[in-house]
Backbone as a chain_set.jsonl record, in Angstrom:
{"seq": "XXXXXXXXXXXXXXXXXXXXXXXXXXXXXXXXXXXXXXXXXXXXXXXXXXXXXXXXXXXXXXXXXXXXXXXXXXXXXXXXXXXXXXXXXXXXXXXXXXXXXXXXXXXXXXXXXXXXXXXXXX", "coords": {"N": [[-35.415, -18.991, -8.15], [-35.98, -18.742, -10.997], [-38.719, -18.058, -10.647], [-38.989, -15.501, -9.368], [-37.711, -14.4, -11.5], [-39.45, -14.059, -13.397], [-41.573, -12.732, -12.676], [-41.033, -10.218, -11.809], [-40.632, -9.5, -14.604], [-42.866, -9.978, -15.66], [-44.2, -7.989, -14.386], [-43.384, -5.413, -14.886], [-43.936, -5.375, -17.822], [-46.446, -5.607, -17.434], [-46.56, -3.037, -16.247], [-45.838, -1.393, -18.192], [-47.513, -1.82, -20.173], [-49.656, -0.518, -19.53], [-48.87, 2.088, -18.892], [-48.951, 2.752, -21.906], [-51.964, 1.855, -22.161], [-52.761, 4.329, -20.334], [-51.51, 6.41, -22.439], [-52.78, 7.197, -24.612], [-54.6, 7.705, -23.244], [-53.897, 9.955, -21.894], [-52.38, 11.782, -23.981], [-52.597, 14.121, -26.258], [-52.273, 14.371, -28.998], [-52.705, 12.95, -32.292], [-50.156, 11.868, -33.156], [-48.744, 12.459, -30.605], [-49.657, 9.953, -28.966], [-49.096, 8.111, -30.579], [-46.471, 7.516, -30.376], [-46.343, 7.277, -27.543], [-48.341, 5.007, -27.176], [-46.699, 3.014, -28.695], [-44.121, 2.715, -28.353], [-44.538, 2.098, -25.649], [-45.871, -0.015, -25.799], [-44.972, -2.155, -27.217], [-42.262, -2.458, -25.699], [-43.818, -3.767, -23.106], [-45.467, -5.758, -24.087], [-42.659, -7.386, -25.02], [-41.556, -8.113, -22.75], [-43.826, -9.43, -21.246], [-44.041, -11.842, -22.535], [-41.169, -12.251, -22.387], [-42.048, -13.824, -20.323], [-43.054, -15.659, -20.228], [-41.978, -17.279, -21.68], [-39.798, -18.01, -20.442], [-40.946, -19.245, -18.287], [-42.065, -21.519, -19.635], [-40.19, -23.116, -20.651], [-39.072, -24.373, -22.363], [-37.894, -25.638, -25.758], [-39.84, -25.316, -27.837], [-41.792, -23.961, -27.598], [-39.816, -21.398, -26.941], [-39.035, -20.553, -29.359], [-41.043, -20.144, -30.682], [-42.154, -17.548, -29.269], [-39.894, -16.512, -29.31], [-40.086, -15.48, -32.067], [-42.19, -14.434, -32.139], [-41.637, -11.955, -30.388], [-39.785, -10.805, -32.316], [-41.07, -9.774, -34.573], [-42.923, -8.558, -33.318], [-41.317, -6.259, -32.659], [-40.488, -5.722, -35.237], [-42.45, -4.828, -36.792], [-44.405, -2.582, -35.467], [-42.419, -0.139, -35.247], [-42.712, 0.233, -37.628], [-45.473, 0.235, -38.552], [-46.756, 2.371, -37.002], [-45.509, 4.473, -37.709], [-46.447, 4.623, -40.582], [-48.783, 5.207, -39.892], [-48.882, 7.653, -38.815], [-47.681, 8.828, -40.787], [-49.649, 8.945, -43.293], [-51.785, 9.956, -41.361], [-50.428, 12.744, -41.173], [-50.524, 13.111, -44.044], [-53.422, 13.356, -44.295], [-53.667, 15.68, -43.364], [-54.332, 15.746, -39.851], [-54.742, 17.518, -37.134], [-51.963, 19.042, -35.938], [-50.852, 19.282, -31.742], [-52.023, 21.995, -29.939], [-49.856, 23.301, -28.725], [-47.566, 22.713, -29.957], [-44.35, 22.937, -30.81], [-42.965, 23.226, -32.88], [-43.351, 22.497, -36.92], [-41.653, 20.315, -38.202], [-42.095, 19.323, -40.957], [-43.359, 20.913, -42.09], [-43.856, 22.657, -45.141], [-42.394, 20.996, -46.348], [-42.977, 19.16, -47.394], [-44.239, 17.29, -50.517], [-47.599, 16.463, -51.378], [-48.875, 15.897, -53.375], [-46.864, 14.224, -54.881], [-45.513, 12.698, -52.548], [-43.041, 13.036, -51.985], [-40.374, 14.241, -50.088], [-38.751, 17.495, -49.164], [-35.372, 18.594, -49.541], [-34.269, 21.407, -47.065], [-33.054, 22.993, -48.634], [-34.051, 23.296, -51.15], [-33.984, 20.951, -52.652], [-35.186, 17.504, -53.944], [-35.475, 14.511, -51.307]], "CA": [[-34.855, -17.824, -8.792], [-36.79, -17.957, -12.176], [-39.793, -17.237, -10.586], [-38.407, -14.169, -9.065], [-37.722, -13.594, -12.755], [-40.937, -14.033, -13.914], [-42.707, -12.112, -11.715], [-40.566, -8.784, -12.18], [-40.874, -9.667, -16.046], [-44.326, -9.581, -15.615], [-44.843, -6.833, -13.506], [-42.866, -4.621, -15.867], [-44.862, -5.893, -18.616], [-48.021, -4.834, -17.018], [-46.711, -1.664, -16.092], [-45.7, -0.649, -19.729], [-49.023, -1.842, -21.117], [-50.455, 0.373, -18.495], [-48.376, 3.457, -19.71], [-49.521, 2.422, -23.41], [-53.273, 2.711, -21.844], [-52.752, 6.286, -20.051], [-50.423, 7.431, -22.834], [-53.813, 7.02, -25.404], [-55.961, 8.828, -23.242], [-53.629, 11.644, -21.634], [-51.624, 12.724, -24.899], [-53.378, 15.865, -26.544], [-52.688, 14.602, -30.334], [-52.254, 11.689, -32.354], [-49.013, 11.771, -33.217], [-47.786, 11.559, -29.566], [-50.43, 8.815, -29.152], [-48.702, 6.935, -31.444], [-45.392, 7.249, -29.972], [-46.315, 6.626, -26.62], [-48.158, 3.904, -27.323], [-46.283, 2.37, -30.032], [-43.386, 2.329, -27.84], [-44.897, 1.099, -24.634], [-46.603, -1.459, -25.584], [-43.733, -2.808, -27.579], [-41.733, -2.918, -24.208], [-44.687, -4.483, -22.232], [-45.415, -7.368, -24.207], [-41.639, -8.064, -25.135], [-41.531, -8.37, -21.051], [-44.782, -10.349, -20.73], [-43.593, -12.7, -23.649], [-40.304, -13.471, -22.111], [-42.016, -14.114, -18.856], [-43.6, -17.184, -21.015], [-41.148, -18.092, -22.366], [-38.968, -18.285, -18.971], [-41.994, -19.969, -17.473], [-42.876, -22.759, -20.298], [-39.056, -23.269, -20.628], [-39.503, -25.566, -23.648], [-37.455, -24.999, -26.719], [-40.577, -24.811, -29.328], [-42.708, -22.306, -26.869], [-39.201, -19.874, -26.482], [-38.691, -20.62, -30.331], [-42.234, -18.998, -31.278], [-42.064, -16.124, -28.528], [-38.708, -15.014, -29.771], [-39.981, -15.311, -33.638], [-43.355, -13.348, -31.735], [-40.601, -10.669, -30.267], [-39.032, -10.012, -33.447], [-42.274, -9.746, -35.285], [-43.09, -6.949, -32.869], [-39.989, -5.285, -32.753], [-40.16, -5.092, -36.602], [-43.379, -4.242, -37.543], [-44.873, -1.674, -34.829], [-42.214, 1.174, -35.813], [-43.193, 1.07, -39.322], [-46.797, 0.935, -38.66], [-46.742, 3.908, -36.502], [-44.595, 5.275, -39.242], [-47.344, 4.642, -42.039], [-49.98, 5.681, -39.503], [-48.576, 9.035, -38.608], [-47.744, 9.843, -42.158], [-51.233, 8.887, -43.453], [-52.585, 11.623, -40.517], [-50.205, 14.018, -41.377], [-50.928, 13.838, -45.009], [-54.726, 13.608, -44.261], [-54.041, 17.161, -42.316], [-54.831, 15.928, -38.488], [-54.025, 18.549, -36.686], [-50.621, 18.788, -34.218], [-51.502, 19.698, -30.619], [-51.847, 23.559, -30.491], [-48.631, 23.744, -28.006], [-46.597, 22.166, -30.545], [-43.221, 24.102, -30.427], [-42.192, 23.279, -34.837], [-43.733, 21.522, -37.442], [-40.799, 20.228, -39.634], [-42.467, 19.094, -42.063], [-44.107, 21.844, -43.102], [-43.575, 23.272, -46.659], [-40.956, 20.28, -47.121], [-43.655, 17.861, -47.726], [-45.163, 17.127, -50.802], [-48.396, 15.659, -50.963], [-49.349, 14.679, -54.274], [-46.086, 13.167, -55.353], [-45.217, 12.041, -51.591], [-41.609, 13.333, -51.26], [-39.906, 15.031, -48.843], [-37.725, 18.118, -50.03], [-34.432, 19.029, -48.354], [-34.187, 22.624, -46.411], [-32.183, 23.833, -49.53], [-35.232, 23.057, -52.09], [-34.108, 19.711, -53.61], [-36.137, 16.328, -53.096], [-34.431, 13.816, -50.987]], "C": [[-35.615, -17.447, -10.064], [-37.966, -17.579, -11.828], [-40.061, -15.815, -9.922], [-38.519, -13.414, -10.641], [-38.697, -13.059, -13.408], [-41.79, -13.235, -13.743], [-42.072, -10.681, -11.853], [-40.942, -8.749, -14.003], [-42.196, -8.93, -16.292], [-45.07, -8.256, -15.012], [-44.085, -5.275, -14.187], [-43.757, -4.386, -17.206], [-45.844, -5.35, -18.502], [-47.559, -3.254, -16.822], [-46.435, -0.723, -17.368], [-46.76, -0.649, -20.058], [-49.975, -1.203, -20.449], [-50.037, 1.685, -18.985], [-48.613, 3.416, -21.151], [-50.77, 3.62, -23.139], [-53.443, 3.598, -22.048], [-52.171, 7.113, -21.41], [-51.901, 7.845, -24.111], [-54.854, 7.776, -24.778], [-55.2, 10.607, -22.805], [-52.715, 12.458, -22.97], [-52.407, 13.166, -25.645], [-53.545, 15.273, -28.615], [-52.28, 13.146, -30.859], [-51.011, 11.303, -32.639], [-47.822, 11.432, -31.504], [-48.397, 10.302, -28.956], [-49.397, 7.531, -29.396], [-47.447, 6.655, -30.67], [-45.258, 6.592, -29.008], [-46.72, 5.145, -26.607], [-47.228, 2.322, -28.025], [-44.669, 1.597, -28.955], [-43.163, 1.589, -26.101], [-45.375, -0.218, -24.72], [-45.656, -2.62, -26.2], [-43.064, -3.392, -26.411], [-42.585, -3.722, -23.445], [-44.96, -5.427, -22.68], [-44.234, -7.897, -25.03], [-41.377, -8.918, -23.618], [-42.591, -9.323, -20.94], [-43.851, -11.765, -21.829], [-42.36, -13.096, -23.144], [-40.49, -14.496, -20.596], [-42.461, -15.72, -19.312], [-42.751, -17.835, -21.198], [-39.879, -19.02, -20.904], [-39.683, -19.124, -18.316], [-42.464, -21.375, -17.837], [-41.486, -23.641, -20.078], [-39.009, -24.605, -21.424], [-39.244, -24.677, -24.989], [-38.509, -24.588, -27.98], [-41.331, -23.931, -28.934], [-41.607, -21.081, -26.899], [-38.704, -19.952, -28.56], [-40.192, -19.805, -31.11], [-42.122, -17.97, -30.611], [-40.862, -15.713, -29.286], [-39.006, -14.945, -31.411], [-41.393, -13.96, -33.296], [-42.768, -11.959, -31.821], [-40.495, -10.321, -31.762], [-39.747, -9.598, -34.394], [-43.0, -8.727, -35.011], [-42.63, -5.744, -33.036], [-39.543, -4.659, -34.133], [-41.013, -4.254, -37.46], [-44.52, -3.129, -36.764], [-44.26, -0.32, -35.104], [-43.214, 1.679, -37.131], [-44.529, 0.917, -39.345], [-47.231, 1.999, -38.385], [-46.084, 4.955, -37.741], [-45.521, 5.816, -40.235], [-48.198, 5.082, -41.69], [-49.844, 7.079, -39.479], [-48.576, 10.028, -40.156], [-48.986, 9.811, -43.201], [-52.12, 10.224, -42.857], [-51.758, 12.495, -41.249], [-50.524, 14.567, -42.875], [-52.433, 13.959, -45.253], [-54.664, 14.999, -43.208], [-54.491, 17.068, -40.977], [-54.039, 16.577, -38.231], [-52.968, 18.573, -35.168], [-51.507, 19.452, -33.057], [-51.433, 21.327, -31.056], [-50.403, 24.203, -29.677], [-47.75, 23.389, -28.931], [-45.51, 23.029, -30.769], [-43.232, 24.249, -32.294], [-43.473, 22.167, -35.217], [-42.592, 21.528, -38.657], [-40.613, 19.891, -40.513], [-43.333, 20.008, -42.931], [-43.497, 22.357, -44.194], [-42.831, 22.697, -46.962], [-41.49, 19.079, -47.68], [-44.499, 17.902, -48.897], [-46.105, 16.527, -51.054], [-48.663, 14.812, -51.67], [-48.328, 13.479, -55.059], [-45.276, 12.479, -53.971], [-43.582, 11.876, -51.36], [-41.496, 14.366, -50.57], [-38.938, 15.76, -49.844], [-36.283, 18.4, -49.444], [-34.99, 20.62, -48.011], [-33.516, 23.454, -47.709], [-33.248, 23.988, -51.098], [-35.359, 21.878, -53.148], [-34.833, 18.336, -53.128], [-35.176, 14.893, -52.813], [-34.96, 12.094, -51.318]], "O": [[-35.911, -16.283, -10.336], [-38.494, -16.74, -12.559], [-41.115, -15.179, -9.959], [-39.096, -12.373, -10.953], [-38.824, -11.929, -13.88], [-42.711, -12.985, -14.521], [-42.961, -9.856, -12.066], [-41.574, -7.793, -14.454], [-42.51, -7.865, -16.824], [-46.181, -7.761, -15.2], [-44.439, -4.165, -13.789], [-44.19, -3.278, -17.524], [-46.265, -4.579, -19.364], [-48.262, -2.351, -17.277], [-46.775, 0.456, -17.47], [-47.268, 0.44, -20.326], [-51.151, -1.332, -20.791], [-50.896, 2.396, -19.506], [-48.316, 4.518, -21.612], [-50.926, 4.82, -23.364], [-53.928, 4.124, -23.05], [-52.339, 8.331, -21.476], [-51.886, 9.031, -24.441], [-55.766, 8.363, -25.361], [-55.551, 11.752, -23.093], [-52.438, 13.653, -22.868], [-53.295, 12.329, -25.809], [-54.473, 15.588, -29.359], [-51.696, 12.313, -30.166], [-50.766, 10.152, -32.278], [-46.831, 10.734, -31.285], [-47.596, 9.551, -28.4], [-49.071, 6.522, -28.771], [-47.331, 5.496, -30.272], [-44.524, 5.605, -28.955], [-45.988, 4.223, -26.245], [-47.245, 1.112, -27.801], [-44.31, 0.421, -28.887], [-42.256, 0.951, -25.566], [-45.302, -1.191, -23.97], [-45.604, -3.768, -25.758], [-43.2, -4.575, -26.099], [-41.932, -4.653, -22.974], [-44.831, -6.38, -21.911], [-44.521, -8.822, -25.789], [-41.072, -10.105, -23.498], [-42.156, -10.33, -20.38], [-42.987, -12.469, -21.306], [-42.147, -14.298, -23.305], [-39.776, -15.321, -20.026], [-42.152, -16.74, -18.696], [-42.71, -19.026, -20.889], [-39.45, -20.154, -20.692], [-39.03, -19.91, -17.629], [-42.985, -22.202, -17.089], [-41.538, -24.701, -19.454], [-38.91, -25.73, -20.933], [-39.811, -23.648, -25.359], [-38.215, -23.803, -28.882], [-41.67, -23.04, -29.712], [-42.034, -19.926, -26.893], [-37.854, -19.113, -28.857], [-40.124, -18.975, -32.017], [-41.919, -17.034, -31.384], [-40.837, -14.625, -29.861], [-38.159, -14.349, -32.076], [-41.558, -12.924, -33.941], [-43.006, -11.078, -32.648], [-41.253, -9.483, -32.251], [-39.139, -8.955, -35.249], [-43.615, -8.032, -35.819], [-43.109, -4.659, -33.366], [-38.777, -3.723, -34.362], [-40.75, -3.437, -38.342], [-45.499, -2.817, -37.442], [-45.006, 0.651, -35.231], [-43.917, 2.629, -37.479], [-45.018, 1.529, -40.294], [-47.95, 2.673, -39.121], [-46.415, 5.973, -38.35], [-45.541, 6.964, -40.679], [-48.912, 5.582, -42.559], [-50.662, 7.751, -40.107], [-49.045, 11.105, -40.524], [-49.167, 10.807, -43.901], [-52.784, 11.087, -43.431], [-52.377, 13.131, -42.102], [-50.727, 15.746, -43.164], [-52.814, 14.564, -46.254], [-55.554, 15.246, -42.394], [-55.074, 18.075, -40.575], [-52.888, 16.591, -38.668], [-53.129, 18.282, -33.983], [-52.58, 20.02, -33.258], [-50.977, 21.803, -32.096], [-49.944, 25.317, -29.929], [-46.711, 23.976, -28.628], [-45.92, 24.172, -30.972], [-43.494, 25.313, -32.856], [-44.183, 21.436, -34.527], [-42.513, 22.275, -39.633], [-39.545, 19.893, -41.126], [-43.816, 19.871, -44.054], [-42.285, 22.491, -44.025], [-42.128, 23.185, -47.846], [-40.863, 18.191, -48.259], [-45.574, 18.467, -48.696], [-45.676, 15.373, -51.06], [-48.784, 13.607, -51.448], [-48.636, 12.407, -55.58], [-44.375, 11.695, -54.268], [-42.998, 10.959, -50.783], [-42.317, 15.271, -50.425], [-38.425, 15.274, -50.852], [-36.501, 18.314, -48.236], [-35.992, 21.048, -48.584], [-33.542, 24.681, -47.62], [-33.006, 24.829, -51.964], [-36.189, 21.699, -54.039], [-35.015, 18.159, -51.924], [-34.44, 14.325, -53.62], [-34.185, 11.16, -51.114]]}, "num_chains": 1, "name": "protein.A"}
């Protein structure tokens, strides 16, 4: 039965870090870049990582993978986070379909706050 587990684990795993890949070459700007990847690949090696852990089945191998997990899970938003807002305040440019940009005129640059919609800084 766990290697039933394992093997869907894994094959999930691969198929996220496969939609990571594609999502890096077919999305148009970096901002959805980031997303896609940021959030596939997260999923794909949480999945490969418990397939290890299911597989070694030894409390100090599932005691580093789940300190690995949470290490992922904490610090990939907020890089994407710091990366995106880095581009956007270095001006890369959104795709040209982009429907809004709602950060426009609410962002400022040199003192790095955000303003509300009403004109105060939040």
């Amino acid at each position: 039965m766990s290697s039933i587990l394992i093997a869907v684990l894994m094959l999930v795993g691969v198929f996220f870090m496969f939609v990571a890949g594609i999502g890096v070459l077919r999305m148009p700007d970096l901002f959805m870049r980031l997303s896609t990847t940021t959030k596939a690949s997260t999923l794909g090696a949480t999945s490969l990582l418990l397939a290890a852990a299911i597989h070694f089945n030894e409390y100090g191998v599932t005691s580093r993978i789940a300190a690995i997990i949470a290490f992922i899970v904490m610090t990939a938003p907020v890089a994407a986070h710091m990366i995106g807002r880095a581009a956007y305040i270095s001006r890369v440019p959104l795709w040209k379909e982009s429907i809004c940009d709602e950060l426009a005129g609410r962002y400022d640059v040199e003192g790095h706050k955000l303003k509300n919609p009403e004109g105060s800084e939040e």
